[in-house]
C-alpha positions as CSV (number, residue, x, y, z in Angstrom):
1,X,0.0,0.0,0.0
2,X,0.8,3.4,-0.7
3,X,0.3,6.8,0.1
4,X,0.4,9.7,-2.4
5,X,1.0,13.3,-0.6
6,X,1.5,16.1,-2.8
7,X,3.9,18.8,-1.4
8,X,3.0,22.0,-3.6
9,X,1.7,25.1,-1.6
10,X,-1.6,25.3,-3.2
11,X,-2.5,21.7,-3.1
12,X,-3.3,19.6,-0.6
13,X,-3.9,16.3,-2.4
14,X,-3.3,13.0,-0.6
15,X,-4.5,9.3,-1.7
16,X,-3.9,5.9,-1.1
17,X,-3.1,2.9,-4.2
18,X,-2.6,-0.5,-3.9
19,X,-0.4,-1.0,-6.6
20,X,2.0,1.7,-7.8
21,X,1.7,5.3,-7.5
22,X,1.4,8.3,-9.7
23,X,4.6,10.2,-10.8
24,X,3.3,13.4,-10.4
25,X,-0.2,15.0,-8.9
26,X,-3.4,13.9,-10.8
27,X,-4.9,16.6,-9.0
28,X,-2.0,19.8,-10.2
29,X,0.1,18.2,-12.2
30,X,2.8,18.9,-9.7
31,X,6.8,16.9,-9.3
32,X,6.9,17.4,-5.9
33,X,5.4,15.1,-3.3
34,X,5.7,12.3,-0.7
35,X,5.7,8.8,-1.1
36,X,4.4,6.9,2.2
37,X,4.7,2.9,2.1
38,X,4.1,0.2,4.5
39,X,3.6,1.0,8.3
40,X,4.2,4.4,7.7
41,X,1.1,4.6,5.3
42,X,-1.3,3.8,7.8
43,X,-0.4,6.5,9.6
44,X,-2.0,8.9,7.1
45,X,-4.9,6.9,6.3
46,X,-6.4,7.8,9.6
47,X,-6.6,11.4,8.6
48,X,-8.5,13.6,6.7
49,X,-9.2,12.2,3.1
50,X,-10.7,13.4,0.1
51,X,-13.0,10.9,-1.5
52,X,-14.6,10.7,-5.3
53,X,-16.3,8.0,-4.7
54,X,-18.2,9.4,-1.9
55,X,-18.5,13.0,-3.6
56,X,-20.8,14.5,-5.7
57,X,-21.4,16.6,-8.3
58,X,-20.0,20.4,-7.5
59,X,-23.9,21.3,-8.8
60,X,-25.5,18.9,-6.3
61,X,-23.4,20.2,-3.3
62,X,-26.2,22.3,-2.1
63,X,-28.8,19.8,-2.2
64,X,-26.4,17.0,-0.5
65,X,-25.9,19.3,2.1
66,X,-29.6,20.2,2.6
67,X,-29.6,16.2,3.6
68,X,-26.8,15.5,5.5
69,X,-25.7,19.1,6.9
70,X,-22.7,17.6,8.7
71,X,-21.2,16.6,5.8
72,X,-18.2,18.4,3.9
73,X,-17.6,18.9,0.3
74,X,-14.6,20.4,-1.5
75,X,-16.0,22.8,-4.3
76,X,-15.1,20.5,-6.8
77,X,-17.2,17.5,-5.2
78,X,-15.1,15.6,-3.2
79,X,-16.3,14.3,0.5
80,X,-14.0,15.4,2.8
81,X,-13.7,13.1,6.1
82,X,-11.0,14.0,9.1
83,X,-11.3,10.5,10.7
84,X,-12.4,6.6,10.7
85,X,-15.4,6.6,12.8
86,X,-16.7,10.1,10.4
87,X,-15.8,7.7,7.3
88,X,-18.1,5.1,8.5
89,X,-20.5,7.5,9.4
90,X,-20.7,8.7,5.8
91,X,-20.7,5.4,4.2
92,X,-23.2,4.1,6.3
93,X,-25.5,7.4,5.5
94,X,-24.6,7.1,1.7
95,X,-25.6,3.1,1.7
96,X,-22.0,2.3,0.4
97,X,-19.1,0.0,2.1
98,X,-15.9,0.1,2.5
99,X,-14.2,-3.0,0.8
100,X,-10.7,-2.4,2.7
């Protein structure tokens, strides 16, 4: 397992892959970032992550929110959650699972 941690100023974008990582940021197309492997990744997966999968469309924001008001969104649609137990929290609201 990996984690991908981009290190540019003006984006914050972190993600985990099974297999190999990216070379650069899908999200900025930057060079610089951190590469986190093994025990080390797990560390990070226990923060705050940015989900597509449990995002929506940027349009649909408004009306996601008028459902679940605790939830958080990034304005391009992404879910944001800061821990485990609000992860499960989100899935469980959402009808998904998590197939880790």
């Amino acid at each position: 397992m990996y984690v991908f941690e981009c290190t540019m100023p003006t984006c914050k974008y972190m993600s985990d892959y099974k297999e190999s990582a990216p070379k650069e940021c899908p999200e900025c197309g930057g060079k610089r970032y951190i590469l986190h492997f093994g025990k080390a990744a797990r560390k990070f997966l226990s923060g705050i992550r940015y989900s597509y999968a449990l995002g929506c469309n940027p349009h649909e924001i408004e009306r996601f929110q008028k459902k679940w008001p605790w939830m958080k969104f990034t304005p391009d649609g992404r879910c944001i959650t800061e821990n485990y137990t609000e992860r499960k929290r989100v899935l469980k609201a959402r009808g998904y699972v998590d197939l880790q």
